[in-house]
N, C-alpha and C positions, 0 to 999 in steps of 0.2 A: 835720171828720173827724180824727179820730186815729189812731196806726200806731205799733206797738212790734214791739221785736225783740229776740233777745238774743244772744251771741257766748261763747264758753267760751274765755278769751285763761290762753295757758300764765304760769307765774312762774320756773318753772325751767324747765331743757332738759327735753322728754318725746321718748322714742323710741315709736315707731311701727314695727308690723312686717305684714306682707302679712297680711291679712285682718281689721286693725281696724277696727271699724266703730263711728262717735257717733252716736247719736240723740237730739236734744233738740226739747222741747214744749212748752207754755206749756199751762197748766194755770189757766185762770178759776172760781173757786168750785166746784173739784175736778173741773170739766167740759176734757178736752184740744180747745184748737182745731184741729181738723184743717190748715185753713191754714198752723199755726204748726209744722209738723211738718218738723226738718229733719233732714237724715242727710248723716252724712260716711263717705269708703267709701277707705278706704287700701290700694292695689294694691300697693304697695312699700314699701319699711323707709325711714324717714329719721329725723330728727333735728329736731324743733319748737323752738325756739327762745325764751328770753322773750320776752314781748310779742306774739307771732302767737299767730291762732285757730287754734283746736284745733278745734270744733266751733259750729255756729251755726242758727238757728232759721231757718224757712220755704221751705227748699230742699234738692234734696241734686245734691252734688257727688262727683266720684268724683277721688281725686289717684293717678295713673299715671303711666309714663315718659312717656305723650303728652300728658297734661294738665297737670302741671308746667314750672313755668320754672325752667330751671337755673341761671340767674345770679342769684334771688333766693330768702331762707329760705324755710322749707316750712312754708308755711299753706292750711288754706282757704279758702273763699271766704266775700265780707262773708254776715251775713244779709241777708234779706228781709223788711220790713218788711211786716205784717200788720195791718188794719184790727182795731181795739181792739172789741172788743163792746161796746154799750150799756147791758147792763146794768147794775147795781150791781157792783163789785167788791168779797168778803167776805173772799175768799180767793186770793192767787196762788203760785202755785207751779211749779216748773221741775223737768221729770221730763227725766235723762240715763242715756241707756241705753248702755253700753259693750263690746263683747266682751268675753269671756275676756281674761282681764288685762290689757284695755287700759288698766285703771288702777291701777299697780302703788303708787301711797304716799296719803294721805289727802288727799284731792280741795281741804280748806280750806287747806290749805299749797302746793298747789303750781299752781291756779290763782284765778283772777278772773272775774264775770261782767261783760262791757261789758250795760249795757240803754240799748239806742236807741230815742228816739221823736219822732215827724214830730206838730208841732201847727201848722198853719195855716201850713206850710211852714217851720218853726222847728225844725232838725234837733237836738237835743239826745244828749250821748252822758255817760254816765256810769260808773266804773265801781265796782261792788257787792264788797267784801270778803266772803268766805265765812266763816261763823259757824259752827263745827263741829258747835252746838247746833240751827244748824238745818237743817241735812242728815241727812236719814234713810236710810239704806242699806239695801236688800234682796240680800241675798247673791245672787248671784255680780256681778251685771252691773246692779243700778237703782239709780237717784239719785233722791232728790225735795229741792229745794234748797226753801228755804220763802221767801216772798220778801213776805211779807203786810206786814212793815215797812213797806214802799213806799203799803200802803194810805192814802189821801188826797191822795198825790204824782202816781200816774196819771192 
C-alpha cells in the first residue's frame, strides 16, 4: 500500500492574523479525496517563519494561545498521510483555499510544496518548487497548484 501527503512550507516570513484559515486537498483526476482534506484554523496573529508549514493535508488543526508552544516558531502540524487510490493517475492537483488575504504576495515566490509518501514503510519527502505557470488562481481565496509533472513518479 501507498500513502501521500502534502505540506505548504513557508520561504519567507508570513504573518498570520486571527481568523486565517488553509484548506488543502489532493485532487486525483479532478476527483477531491475526502481523506486528504486538511484545514488549518489560526486563533491569533503570529509570524510563520522559513521553513515551517503553513498549511497541510489530511487533518485540521486549530493554533491558539493553548495549542501552541511558545518556546518554539509558529507552525502547524505535520500532514497525514493518506492511502493513495488505485486507480490510474491522469491528473493531480492540489486545491488551497485561503481567507481573505491570507495570502497577501504570489503563492510561487514565497512558498514550497514538501510531498510525502510511505511505500512499503520507505518514508520519502520531497520538496516541489511552484511554477507560477501552474497555479491557477480563482479570485478571492482558491488555489489549484497543478502537480501532474509528478505523473509516473507516484
Amino acid at each position: 500500500m501507498s500513502f501521500i501527503g502534502f505540506e505548504l512550507i513557508a520561504k519567507r516570513a508570513w504573518t498570520v492574523l486571527p481568523g486565517h484559515t488553509f484548506s488543502m486537498s489532493i485532487l486525483w483526476n479532478k476527483k477531491k479525496i475526502p481523506s486528504s482534506i486538511g484545514r488549518d484554523i489560526y486563533h491569533g496573529p503570529g509570524l510563520i517563519l522559513p521553513d515551517k508549514r503553513i498549511a497541510a493535508t489530511g487533518r485540521i488543526h486549530h493554533l491558539s494561545e493553548n495549542t501552541i508552544n511558545h518556546y518554539e516558531p509558529l507552525q502547524t502540524a505535520p500532514c497525514n498521510l493518506i492511502c493513495r487510490p488505485e486507480f490510474p493517475l491522469e491528473n493531480l492537483r492540489i486545491e488551497l483555499l485561503s481567507s481573505k488575504k491570507g495570502i497577501m504576495e504570489p503563492i510561487h515566490q514565497t512558498a514550497v510544496l514538501l510531498w510525502w509518501s510511505n511505500e512499503n514503510n520507505h518514508i520519502k519527502k520531497t520538496e516541489l518548487h511552484l511554477d507560477p505557470q501552474s497555479i491557477e488562481s480563482n479570485p478571492p481565496d482558491q488555489y489549484f497548484m497543478d502537480l501532474s509533472f509528478l505523473l509516473g513518479k507516484i
